[in-house]
GUTI-772865 format. One line per field, with one value per atom (N, C-alpha, C): atom name; x, y negated, z. Coordinates in steps of 0.05 Angstrom, whole numbers, plus 5000, padded with zeros to 4 digits. Layout:
<sites>
at	[CA  ...];
xx	[X  ...];
yy	[Y  ...];
zz	[Z  ...];
</sites>
This chain:
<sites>
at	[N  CA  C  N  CA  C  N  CA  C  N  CA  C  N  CA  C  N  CA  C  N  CA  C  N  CA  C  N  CA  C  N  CA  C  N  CA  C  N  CA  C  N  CA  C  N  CA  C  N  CA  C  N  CA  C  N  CA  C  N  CA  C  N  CA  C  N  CA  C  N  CA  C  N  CA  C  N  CA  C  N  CA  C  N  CA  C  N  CA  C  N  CA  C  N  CA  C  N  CA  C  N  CA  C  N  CA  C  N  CA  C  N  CA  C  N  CA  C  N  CA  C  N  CA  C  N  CA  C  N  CA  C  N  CA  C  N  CA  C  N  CA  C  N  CA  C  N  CA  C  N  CA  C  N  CA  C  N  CA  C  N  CA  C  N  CA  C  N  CA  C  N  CA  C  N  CA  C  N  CA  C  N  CA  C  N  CA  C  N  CA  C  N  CA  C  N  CA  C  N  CA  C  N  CA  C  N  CA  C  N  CA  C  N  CA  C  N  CA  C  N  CA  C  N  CA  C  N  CA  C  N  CA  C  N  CA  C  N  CA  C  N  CA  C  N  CA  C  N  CA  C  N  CA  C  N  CA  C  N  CA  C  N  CA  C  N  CA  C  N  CA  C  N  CA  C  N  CA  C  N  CA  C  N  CA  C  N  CA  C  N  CA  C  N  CA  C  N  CA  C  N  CA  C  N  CA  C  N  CA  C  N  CA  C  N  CA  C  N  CA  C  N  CA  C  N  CA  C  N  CA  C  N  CA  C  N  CA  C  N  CA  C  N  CA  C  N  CA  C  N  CA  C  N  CA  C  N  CA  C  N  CA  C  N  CA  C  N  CA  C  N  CA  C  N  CA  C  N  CA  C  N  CA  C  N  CA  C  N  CA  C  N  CA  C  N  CA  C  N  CA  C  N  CA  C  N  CA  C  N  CA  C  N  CA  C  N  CA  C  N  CA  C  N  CA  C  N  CA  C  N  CA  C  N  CA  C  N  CA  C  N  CA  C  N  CA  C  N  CA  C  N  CA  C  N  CA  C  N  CA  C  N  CA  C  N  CA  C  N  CA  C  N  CA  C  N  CA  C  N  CA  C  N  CA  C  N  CA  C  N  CA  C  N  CA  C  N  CA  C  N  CA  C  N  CA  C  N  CA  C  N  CA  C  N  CA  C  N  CA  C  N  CA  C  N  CA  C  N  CA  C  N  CA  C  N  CA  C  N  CA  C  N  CA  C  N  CA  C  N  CA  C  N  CA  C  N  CA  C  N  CA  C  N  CA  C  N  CA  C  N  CA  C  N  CA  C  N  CA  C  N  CA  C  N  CA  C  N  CA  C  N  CA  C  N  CA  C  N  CA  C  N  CA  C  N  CA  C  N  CA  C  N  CA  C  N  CA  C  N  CA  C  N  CA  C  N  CA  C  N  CA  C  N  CA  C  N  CA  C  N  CA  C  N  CA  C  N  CA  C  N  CA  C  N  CA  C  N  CA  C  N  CA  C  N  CA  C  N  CA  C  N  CA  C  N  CA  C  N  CA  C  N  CA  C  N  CA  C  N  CA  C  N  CA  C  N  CA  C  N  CA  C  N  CA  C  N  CA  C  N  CA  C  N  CA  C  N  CA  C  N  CA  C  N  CA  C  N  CA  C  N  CA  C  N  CA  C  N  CA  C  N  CA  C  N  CA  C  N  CA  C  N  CA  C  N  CA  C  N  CA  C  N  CA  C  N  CA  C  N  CA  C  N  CA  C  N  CA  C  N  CA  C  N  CA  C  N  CA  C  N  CA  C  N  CA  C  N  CA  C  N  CA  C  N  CA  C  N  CA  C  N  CA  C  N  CA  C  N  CA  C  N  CA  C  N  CA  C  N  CA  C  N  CA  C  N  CA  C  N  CA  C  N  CA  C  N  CA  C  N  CA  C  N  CA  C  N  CA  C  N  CA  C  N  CA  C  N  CA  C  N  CA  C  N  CA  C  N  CA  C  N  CA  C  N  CA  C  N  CA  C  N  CA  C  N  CA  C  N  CA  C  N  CA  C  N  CA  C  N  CA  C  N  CA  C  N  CA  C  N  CA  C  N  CA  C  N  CA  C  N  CA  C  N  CA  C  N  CA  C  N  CA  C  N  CA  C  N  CA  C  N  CA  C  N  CA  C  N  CA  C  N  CA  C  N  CA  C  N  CA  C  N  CA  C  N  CA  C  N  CA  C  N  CA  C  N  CA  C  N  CA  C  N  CA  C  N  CA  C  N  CA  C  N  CA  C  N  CA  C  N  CA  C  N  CA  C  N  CA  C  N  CA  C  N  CA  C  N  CA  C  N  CA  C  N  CA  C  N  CA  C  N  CA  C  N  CA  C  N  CA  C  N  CA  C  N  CA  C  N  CA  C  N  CA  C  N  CA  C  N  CA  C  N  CA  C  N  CA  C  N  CA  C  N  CA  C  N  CA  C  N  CA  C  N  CA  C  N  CA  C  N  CA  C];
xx	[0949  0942  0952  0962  0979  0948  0950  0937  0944  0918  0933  0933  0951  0955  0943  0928  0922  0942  0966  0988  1005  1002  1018  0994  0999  0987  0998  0980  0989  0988  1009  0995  1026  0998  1014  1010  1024  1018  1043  1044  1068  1088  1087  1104  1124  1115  1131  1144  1163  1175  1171  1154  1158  1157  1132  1134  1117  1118  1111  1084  1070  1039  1044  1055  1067  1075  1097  1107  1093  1062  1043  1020  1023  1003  1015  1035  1058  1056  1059  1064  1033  1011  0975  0973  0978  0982  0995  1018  1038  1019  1003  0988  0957  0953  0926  0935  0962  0957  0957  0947  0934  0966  0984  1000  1024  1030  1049  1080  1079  1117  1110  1094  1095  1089  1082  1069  1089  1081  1096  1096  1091  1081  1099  1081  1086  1085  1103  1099  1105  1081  1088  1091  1107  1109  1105  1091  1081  1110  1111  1137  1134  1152  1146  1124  1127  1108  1078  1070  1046  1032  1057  1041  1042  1059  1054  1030  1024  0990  0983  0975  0944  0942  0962  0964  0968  0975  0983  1007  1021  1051  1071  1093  1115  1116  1131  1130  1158  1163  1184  1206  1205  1228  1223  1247  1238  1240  1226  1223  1252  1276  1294  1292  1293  1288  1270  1247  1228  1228  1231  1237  1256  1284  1295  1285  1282  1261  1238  1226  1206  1220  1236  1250  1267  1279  1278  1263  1233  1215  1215  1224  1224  1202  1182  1151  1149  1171  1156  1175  1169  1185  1200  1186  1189  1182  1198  1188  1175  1157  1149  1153  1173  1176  1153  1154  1130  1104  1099  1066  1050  1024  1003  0987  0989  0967  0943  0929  0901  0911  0899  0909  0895  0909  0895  0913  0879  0875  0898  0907  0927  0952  0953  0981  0981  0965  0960  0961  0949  0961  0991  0996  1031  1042  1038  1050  1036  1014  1010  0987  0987  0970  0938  0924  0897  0885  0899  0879  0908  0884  0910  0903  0916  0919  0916  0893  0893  0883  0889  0879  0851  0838  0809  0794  0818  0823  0817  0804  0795  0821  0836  0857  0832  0849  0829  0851  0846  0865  0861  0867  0863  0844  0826  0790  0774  0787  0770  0753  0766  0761  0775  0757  0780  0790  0810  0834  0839  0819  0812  0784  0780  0748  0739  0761  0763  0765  0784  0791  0773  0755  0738  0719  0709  0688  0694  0711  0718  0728  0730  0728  0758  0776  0805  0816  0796  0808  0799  0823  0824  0835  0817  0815  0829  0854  0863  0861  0864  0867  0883  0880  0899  0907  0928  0940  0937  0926  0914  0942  0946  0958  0986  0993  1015  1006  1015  1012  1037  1033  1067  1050  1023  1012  1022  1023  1023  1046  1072  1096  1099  1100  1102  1097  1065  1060  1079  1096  1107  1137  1146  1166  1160  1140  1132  1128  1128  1128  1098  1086  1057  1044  1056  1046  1077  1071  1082  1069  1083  1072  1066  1044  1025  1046  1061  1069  1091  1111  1145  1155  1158  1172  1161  1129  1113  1122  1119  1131  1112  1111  1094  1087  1055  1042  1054  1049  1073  1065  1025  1021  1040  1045  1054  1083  1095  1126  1118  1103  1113  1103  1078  1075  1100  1110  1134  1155  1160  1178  1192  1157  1153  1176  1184  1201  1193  1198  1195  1168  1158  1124  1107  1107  1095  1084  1089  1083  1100  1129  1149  1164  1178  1189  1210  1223  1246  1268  1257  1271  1266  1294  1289  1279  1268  1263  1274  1292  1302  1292  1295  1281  1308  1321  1344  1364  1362  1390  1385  1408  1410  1396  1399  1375  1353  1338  1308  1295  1284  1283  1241  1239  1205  1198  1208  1198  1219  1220  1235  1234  1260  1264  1273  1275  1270  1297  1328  1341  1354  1380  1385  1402  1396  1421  1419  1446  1437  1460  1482  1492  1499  1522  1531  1558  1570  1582  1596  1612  1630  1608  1591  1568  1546  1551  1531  1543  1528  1543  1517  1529  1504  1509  1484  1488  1476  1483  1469  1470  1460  1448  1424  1416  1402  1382  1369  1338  1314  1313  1283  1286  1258  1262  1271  1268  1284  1281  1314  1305  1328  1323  1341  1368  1383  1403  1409  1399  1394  1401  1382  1387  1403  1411  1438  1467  1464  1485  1484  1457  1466  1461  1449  1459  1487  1508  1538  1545  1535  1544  1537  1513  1506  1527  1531  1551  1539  1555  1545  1530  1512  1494  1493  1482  1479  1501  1523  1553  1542  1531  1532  1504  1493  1462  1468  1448  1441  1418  1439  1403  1419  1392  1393  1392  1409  1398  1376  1359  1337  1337  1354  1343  1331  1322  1306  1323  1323  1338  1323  1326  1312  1291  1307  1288  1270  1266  1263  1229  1228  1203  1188  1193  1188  1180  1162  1161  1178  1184  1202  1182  1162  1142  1147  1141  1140  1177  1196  1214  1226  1219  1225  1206  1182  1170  1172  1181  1203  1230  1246  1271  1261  1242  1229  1230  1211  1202  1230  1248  1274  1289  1290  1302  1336  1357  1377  1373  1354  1353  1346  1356  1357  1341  1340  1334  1345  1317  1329  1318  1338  1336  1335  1312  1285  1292  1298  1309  1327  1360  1380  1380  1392  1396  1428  1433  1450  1476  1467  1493  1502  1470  1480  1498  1491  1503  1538  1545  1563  1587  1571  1589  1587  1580  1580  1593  1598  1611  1623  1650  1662  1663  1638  1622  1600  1593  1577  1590  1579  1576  1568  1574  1550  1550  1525  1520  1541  1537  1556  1540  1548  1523  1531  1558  1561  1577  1567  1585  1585  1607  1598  1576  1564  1532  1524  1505  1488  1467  1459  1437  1461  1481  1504  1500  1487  1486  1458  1437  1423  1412  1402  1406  1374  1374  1361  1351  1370  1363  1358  1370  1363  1339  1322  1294  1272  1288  1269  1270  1296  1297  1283  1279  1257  1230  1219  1199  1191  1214  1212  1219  1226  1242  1211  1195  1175  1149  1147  1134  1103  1102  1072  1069  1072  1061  1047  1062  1062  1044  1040  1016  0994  0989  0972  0954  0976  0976  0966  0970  0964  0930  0932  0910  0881  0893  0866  0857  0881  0873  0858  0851  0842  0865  0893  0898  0906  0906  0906  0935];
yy	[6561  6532  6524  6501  6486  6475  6477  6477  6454  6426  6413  6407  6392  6390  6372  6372  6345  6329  6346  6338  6320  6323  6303  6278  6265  6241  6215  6200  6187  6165  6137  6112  6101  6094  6075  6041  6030  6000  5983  5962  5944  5939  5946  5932  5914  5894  5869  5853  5843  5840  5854  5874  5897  5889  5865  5858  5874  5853  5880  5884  5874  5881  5907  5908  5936  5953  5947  5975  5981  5959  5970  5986  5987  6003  6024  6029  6055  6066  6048  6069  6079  6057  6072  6092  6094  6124  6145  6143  6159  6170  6152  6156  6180  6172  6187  6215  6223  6258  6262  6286  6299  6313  6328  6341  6316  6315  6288  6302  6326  6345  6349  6361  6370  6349  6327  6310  6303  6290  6288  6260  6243  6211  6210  6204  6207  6176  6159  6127  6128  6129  6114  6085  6082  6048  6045  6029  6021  6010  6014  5997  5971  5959  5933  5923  5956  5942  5940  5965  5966  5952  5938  5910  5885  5877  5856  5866  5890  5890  5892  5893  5901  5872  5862  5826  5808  5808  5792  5772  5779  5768  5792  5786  5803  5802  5826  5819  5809  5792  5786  5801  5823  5834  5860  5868  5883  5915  5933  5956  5971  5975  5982  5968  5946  5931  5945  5945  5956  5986  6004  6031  6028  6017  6028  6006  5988  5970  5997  6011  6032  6056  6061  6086  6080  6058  6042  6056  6051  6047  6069  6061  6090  6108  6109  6126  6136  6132  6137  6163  6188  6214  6215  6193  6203  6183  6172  6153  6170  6162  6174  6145  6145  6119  6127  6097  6093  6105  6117  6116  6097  6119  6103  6091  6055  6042  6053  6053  6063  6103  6105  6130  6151  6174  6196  6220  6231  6260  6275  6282  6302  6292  6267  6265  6257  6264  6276  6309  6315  6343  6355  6334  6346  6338  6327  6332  6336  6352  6366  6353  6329  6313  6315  6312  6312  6290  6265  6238  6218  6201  6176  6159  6138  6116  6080  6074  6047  6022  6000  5981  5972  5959  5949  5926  5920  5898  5917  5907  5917  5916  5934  5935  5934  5919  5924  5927  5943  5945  5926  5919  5902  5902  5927  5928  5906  5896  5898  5914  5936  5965  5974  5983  5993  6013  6008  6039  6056  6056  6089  6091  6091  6092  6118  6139  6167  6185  6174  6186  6179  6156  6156  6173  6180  6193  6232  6236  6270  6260  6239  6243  6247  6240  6242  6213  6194  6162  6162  6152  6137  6114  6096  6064  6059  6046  6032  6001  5992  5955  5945  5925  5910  5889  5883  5862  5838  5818  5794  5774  5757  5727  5731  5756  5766  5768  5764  5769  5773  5779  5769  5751  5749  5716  5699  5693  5677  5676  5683  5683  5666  5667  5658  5625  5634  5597  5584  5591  5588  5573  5592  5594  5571  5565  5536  5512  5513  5489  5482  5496  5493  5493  5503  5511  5525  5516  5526  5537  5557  5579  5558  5570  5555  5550  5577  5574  5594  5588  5599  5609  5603  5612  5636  5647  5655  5685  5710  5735  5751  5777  5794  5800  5804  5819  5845  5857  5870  5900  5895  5921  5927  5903  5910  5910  5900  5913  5936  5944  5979  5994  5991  6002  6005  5980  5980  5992  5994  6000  6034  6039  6076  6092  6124  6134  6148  6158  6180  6187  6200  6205  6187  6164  6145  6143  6153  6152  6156  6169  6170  6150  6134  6117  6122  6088  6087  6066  6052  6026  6013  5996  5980  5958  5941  5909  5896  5870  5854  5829  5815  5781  5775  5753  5741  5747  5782  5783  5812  5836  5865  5877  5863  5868  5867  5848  5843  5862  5886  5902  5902  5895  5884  5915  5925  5952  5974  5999  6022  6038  6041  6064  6083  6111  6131  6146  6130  6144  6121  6134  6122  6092  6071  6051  6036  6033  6021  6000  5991  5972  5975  5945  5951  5968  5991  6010  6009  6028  6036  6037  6044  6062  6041  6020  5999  5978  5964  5940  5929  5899  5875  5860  5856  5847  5827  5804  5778  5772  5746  5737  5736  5719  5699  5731  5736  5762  5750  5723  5714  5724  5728  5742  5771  5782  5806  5824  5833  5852  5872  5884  5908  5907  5886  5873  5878  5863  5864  5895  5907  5941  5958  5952  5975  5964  5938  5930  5934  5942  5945  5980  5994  6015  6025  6012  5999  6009  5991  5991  6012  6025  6043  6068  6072  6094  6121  6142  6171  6168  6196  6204  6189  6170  6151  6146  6125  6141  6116  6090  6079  6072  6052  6046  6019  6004  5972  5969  5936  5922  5896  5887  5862  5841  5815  5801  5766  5765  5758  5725  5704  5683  5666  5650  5630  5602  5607  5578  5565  5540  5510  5519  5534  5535  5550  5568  5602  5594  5613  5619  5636  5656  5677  5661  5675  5670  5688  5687  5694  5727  5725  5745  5771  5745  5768  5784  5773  5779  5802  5797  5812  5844  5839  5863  5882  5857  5869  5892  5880  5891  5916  5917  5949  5966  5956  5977  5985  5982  5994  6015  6033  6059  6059  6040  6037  6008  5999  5986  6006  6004  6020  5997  5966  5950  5926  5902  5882  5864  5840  5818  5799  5796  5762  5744  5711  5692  5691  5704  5703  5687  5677  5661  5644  5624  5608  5630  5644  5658  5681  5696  5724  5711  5685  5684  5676  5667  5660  5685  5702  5722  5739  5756  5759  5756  5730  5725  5739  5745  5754  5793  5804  5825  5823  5806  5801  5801  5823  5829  5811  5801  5789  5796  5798  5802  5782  5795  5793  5769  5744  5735  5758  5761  5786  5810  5832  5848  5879  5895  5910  5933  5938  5954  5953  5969  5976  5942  5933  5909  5884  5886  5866  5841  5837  5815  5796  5808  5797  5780  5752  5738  5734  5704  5687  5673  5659  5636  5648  5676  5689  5686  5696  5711  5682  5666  5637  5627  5622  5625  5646  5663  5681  5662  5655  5650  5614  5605  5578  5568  5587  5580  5591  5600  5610  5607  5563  5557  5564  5546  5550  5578  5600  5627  5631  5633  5639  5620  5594  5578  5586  5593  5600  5629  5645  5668  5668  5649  5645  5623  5612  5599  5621  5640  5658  5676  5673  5693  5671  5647  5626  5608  5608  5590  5560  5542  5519  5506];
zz	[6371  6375  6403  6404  6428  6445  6464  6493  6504  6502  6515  6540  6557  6581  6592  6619  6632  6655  6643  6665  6647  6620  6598  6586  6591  6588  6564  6550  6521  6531  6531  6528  6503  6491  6470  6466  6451  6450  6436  6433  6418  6438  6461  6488  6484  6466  6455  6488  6482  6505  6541  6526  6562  6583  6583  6611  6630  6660  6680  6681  6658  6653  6632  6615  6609  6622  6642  6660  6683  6694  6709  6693  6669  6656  6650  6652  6643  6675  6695  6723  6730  6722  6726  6708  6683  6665  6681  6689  6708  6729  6742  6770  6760  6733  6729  6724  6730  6720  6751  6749  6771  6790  6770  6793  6783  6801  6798  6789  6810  6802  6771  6766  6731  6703  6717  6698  6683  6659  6635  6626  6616  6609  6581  6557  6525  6521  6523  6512  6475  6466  6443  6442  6420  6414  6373  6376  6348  6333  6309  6292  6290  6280  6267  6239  6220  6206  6206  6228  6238  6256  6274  6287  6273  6260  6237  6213  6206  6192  6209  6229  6243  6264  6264  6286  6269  6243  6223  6229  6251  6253  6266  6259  6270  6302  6314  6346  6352  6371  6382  6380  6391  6402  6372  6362  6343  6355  6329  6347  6362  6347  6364  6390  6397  6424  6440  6430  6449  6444  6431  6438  6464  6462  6490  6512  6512  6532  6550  6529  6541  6551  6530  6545  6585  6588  6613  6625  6624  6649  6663  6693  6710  6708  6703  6703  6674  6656  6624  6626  6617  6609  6581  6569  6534  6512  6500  6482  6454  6440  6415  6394  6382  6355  6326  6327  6302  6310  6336  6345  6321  6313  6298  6316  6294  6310  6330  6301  6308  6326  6352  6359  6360  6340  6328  6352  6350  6363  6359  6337  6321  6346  6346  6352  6384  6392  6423  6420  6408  6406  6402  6383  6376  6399  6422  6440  6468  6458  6483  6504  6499  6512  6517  6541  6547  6529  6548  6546  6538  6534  6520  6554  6547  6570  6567  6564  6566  6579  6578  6590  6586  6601  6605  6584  6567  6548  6515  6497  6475  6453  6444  6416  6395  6375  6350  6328  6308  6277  6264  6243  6224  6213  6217  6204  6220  6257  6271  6288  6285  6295  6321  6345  6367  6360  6367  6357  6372  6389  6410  6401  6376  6376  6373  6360  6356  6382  6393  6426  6441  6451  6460  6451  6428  6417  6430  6432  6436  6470  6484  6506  6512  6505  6510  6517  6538  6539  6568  6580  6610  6611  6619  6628  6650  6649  6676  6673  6698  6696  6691  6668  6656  6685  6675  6695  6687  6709  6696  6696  6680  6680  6667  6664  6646  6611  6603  6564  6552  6531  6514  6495  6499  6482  6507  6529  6552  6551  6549  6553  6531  6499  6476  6471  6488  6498  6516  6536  6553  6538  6523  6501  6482  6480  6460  6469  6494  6509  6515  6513  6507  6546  6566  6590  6605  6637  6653  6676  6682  6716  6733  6744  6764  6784  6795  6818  6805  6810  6790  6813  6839  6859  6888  6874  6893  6889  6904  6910  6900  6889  6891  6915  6919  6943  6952  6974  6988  6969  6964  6947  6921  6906  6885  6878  6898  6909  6916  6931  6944  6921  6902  6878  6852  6853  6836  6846  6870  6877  6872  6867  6868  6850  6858  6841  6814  6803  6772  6774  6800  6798  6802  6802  6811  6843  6852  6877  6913  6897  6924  6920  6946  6942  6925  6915  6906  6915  6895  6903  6934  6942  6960  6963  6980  6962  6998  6991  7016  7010  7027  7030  7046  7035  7044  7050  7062  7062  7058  7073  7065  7095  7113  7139  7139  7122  7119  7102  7112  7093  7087  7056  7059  7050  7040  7025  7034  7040  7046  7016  7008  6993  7002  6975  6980  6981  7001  7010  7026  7038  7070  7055  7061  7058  7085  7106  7127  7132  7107  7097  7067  7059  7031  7048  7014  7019  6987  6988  6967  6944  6953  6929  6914  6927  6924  6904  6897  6873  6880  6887  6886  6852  6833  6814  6816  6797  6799  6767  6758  6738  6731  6711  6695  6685  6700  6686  6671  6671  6658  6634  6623  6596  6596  6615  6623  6593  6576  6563  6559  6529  6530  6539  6528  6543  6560  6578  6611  6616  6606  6621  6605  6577  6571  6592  6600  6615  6643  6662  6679  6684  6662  6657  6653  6642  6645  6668  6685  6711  6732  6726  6748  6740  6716  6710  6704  6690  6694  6714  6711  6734  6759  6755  6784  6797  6794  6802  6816  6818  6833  6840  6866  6873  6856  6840  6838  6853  6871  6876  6870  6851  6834  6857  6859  6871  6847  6855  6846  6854  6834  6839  6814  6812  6793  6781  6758  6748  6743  6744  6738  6710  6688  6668  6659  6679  6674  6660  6653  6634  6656  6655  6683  6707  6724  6752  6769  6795  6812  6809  6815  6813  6792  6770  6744  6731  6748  6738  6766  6786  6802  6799  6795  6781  6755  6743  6709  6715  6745  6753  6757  6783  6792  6774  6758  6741  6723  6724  6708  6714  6706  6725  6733  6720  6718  6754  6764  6792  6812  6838  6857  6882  6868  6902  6884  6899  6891  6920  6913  6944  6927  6932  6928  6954  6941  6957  6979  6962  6978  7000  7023  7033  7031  7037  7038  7050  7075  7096  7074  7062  7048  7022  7004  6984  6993  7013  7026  7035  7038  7054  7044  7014  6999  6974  6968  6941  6929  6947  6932  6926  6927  6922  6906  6894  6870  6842  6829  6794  6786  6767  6754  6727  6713  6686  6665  6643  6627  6594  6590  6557  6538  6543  6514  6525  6518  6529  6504  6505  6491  6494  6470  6474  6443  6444  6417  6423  6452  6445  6464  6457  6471  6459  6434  6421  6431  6441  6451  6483  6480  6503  6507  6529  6523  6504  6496  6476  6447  6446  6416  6417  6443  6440  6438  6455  6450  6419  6406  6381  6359  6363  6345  6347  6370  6382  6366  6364  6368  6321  6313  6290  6270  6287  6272  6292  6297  6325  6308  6276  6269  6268  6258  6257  6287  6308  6333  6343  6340  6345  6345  6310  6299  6317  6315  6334  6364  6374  6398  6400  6381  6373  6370  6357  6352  6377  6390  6424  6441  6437  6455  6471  6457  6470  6460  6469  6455  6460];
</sites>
């Protein structure tokens, strides 16, 4: 009989568009194993047809999407596809796992039933904090025209840059983070950069909505084995759905970003130019076909379901 580990750790869930209320619950799972060099992190992700029975609508982004969306996240070791809803003991065992990993927020199945009700019972469940004001119901509303960000242009706090910023163990640096230019350095990562260089590529474009897209392409770009550093530079369009916040925390958490610079300035975008990448609407890839406006379109071509949907979570 397999022995399980308290260094391998379970969090599962729908991570329908993978935002950074997802990849902060993937890096606090990461944070609860005890030896950080050995730890392991098991992301299941539910299929499509098990979150359409147990939510009674389909999710946004379909499961190919979000399988590699999760496989991304710098802190996750291991994707597990078609994870059962409801989460059974057995399959914390088949891979080794202590404890599962979840948020402070109640899952329920389609009985109405919490679906750690088993794992809680044998003592295999750790509680981290959900992240408040993020949803992929809140986003959806956002997507419907239904509500906009309080404040679209405000920064993450410096904690949750240097938390996002963190490397593979959750806890040594990684990423860099700049404010206006490549001098202003708000966060230190976890190797030397003391300008741009051969090795560096500044990327730019349109991240709201950040998805798989986004990262098989600038996976693209970083090359074999890290052949190059990315730091995203981070600005906001007139229409963005996203806050400057939530999309610059979406970037972190991607293991294919090395550093991103929140509110270029006028001099850096200037002297610069003509050293800026920029992302590609189509490019070739297994998720090359997907944008923006696809994902608002899913969202929007099926507004009553998703109403309705969002109606039953309390929102109006």
């Amino acid at each position: 009989m397999t022995v399980a580990d308290s260094n391998r750790i379970w969090i599962d869930g729908c991570f329908d568009f993978s935002h950074h209320g997802h990849a902060g619950a993937i890096l606090q799972a990461r944070r609860t194993i005890g030896d950080p060099q050995r730890g392991w992190l098991v992301c299941g992700v539910h299929n499509d047809e098990a979150i359409t029975l147990n939510k009674g609508t389909k999710p946004v982004m379909n499961q190919w999407e979000r399988y590699g969306h999760t496989r991304s996240n710098r802190w996750c070791s291991e994707v597990v596809e078609d994870a059962p809803y409801v989460t059974e003991p057995s399959w914390l065992d088949r891979y080794n796992c202590q404890y599962v990993v979840h948020g402070d927020d109640i899952t329920l199945d389609a009985n109405g039933e919490n679906c750690y009700r088993v794992v809680i019972e044998q003592g295999r469940f750790l509680m981290v904090k959900r992240t408040e004001g993020v949803s992929t119901s809140e986003i959806i509303h956002r997507i419907l025209g239904k509500s906009k960000p309080v404040d679209r242009t405000s920064l993450p706090t410096f904690d949750e840059l240097q938390m996002f910023s963190s490397g593979y163990n959750g806890y040594e640096p990684h990423c860099y983070v700049f404010e206006n230019d490549l001098k202003n350095v708000v966060v230190k990562g976890g190797y030397d950069f003391h300008s741009y260089d051969g090795r560096t590529k500044l990327i730019t474009g349109d991240f709201d909505l950040f998805h798989v897209g986004h990262i098989e392409q600038l996976s693209q770009l970083q090359g074999p084995n890290h052949s190059y550093r990315l730091i995203v530079v981070v600005q906001l369009d007139e229409g963005s759905i996203m806050t400057l916040r939530e999309i610059a925390l979406s970037l972190l958490s991607c293991k294919y970003v090395d550093g991103i610079l929140v509110k270029p300035s006028a001099d850096f975008l200037k002297q610069y130019s003509d050293k800026f990448i920029p992302m590609q609407s189509t490019f070739d890839g297994h998720f090359g076909y997907l944008n923006k406006q696809i994902i608002m379109d899913r969202v929007l071509e099926n507004k009553q379901t998703y109403t309705e949907r969002n109606k039953r979570k309390g929102f109006e």
